[in-house]
N, CA and C atoms as a LAMMPS dump frame, in Angstrom:
ITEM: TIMESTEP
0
ITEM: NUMBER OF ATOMS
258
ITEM: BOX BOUNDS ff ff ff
-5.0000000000000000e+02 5.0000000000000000e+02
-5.0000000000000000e+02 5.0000000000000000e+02
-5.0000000000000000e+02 5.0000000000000000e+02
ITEM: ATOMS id mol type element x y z
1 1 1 N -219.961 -19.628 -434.473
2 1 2 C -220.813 -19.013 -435.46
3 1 3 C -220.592 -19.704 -436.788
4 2 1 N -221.9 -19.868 -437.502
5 2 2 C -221.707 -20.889 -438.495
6 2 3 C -221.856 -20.014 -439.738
7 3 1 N -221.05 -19.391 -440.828
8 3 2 C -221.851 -18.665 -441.635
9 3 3 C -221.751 -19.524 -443.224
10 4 1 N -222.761 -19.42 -443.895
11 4 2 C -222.863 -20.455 -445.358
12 4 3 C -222.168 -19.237 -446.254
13 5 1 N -221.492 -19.768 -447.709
14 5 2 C -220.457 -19.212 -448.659
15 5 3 C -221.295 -19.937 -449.671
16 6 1 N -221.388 -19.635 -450.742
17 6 2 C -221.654 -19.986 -451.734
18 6 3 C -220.115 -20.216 -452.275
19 7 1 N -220.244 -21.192 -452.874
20 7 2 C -218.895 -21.795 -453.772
21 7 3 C -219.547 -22.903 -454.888
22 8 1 N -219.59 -21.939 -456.126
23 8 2 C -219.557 -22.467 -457.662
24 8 3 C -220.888 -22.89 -457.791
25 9 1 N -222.077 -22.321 -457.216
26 9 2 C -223.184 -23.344 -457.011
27 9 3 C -223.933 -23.689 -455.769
28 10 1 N -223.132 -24.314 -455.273
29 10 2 C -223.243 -25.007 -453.888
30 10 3 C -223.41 -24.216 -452.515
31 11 1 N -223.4 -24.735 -451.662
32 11 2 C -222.596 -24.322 -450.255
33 11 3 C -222.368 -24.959 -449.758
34 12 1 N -221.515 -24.377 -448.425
35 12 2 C -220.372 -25.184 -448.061
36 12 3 C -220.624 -24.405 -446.792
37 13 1 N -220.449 -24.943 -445.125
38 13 2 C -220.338 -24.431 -443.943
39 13 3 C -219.013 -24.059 -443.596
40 14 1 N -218.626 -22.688 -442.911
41 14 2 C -216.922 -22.283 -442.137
42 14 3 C -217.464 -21.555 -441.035
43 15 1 N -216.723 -22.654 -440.219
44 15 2 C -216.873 -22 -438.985
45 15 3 C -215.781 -20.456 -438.736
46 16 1 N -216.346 -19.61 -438.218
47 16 2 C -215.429 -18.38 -437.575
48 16 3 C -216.009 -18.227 -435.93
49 17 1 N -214.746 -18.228 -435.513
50 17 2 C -214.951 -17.71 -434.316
51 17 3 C -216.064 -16.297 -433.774
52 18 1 N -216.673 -17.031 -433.271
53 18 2 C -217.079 -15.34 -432.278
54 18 3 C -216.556 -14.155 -432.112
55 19 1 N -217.054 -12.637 -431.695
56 19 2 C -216.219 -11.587 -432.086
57 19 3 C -217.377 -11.515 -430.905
58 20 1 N -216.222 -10.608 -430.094
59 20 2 C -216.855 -10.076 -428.969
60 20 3 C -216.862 -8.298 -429.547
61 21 1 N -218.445 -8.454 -429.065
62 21 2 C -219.062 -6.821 -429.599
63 21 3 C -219.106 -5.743 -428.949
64 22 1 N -218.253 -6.231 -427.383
65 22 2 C -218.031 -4.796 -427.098
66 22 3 C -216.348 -4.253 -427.156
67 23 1 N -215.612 -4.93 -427.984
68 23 2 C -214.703 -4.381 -428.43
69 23 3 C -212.861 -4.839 -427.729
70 24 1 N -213.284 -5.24 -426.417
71 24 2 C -212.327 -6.068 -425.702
72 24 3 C -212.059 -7.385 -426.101
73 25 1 N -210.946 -7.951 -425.686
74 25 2 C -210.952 -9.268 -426.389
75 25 3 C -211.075 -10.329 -425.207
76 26 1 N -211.557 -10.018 -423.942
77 26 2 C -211.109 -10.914 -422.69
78 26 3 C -213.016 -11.404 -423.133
79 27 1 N -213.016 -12.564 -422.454
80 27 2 C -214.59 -13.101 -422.607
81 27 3 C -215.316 -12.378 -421.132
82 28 1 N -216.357 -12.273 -421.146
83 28 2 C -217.127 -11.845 -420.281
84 28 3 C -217.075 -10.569 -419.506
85 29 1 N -216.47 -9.832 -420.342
86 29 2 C -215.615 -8.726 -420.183
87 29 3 C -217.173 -7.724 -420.382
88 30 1 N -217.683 -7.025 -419.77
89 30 2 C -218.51 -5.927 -420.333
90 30 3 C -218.126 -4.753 -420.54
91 31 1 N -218.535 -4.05 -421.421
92 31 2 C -218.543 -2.441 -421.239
93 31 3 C -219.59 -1.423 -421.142
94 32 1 N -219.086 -1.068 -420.025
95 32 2 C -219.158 0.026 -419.144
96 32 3 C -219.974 -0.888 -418.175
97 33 1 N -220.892 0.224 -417.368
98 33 2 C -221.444 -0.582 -416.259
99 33 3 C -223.292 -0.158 -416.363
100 34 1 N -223.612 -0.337 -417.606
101 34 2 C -224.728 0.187 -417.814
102 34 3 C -225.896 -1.345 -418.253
103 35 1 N -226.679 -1.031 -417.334
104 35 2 C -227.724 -2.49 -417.141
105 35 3 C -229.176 -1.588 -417.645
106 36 1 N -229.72 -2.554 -418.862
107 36 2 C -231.349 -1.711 -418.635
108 36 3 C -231.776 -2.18 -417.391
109 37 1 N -232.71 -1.554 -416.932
110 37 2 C -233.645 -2.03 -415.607
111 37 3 C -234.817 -2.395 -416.125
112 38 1 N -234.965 -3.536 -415.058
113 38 2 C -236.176 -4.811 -415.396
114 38 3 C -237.396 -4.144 -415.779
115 39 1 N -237.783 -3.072 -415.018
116 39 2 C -239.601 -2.505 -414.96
117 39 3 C -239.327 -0.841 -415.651
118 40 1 N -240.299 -0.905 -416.399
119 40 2 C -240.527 1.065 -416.636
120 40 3 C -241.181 1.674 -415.694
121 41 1 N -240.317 2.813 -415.697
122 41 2 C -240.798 3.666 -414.266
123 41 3 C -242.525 4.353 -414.945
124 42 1 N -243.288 4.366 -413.266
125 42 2 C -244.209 4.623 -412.972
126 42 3 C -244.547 6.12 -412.518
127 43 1 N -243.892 6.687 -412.906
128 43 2 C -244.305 8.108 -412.426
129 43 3 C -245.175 8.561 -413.106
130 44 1 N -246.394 9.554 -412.831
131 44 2 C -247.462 10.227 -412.898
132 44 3 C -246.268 11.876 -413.911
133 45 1 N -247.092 12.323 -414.409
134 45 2 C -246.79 13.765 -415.061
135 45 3 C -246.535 14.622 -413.268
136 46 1 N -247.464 14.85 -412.263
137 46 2 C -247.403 15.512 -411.314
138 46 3 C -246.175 15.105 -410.639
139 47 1 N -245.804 13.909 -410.748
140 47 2 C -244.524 13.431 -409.851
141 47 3 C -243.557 13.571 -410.449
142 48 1 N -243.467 13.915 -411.942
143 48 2 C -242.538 14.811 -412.474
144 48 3 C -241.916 16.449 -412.128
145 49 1 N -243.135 16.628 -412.266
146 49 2 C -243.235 18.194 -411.889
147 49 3 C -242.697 18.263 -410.772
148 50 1 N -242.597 17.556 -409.579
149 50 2 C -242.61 17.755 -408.073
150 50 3 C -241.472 17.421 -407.73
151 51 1 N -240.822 16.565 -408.346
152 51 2 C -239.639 15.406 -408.441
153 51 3 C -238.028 16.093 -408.14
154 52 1 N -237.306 15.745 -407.051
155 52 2 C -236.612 16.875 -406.877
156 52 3 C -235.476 16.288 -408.122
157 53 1 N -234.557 17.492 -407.742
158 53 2 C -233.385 17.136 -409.024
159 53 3 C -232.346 16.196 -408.671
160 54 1 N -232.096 15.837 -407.684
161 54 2 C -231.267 14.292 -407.393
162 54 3 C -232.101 13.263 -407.647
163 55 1 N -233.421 12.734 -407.3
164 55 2 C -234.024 11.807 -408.352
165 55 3 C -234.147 11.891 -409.713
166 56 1 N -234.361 12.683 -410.32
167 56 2 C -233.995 12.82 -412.01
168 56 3 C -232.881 12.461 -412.034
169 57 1 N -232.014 13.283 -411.291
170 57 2 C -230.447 12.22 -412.149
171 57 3 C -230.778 10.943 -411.843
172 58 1 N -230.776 10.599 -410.695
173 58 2 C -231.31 8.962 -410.897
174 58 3 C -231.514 8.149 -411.452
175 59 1 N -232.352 9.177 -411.984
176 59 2 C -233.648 8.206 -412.792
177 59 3 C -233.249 8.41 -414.244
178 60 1 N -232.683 9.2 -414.744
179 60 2 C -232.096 9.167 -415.794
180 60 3 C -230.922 8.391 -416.223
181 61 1 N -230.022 8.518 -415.256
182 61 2 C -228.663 7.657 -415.261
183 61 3 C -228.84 6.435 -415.137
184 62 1 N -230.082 6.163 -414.209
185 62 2 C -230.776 4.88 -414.225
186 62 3 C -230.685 3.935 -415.444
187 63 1 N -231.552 4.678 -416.622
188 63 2 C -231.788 4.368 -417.755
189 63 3 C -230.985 4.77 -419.304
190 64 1 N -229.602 5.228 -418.31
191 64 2 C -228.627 5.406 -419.52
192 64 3 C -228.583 6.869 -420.007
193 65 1 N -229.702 7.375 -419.759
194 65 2 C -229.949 9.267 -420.274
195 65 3 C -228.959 10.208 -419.955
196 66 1 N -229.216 10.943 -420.889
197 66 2 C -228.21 12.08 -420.436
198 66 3 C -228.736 13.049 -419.539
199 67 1 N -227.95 13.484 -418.277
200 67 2 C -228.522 14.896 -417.548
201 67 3 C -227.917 16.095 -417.402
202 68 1 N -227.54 16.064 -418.652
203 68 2 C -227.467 17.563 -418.753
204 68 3 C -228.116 18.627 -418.989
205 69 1 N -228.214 20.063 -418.547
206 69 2 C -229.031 21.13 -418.237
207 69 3 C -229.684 21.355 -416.964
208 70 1 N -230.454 22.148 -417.141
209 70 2 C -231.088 22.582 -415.43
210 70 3 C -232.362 21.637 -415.334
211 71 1 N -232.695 22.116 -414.067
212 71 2 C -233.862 21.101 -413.787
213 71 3 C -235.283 21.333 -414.507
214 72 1 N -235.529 22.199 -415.259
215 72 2 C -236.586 22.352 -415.942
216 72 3 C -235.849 21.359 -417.454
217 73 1 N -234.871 21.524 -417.828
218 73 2 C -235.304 20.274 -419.232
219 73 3 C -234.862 19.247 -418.919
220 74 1 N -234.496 18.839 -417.364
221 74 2 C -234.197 17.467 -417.057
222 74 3 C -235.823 16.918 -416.988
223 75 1 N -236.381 17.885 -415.976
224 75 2 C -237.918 17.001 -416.053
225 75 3 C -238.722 16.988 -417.53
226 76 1 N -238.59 17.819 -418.392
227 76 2 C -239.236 17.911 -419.533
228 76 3 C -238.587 16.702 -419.828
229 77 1 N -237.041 16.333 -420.211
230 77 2 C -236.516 15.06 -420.99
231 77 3 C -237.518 14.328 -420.244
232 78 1 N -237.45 13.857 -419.044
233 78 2 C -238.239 12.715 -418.126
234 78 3 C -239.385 12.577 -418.91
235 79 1 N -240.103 13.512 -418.53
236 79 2 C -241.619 13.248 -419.64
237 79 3 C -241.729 13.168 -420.71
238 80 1 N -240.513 13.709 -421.462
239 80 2 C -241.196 13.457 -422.928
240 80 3 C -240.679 11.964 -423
241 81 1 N -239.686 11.181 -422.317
242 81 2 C -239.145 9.96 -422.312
243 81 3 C -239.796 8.891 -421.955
244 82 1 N -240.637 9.156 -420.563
245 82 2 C -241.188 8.09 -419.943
246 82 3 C -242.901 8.509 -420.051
247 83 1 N -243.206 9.34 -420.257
248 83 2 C -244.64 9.721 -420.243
249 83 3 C -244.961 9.182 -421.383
250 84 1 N -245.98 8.398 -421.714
251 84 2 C -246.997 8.313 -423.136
252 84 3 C -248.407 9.09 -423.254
253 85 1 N -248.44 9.468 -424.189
254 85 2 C -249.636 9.477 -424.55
255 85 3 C -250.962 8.996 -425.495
256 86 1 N -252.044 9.108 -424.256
257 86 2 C -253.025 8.414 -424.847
258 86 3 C -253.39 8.724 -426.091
């Protein structure tokens, strides 16, 4: 990483090492085990509604969400998350 300093006028280049941003110091080290997923889910509002409660966790944990509560504000989170409106 290259960052510029102003000195008296001028600048001048110093190199600093890299800083690994998730907080470990080993290289290639990740944290936790959380991947976005490639495609946004396709579910319909009805396939919400219908959707049992082991796919919501799924599909939430999927995408990092939290699932906590019962299955009525897990599917509400779902929709208000993944549903748009026109």
């Amino acid at each position: 990483m290259q960052v510029q300093e102003i000195d008296g006028g001028g600048m001048k280049s110093i190199a600093r090492p890299a800083q690994n941003v998730m907080g470990s110091g080993a290289k290639g080290e990740r944290c936790g085990d959380f991947q976005m997923p490639l495609h946004y889910p396709r579910y319909t509002k009805a396939d919400y509604e219908t959707m049992p409660e082991w796919k919501l966790d799924c599909l939430l944990t999927q995408y990092g969400l939290p699932i906590n509560g019962d299955i009525h504000h897990k599917r509400n989170f779902a929709m208000g998350t993944f549903l748009w409106a026109y």
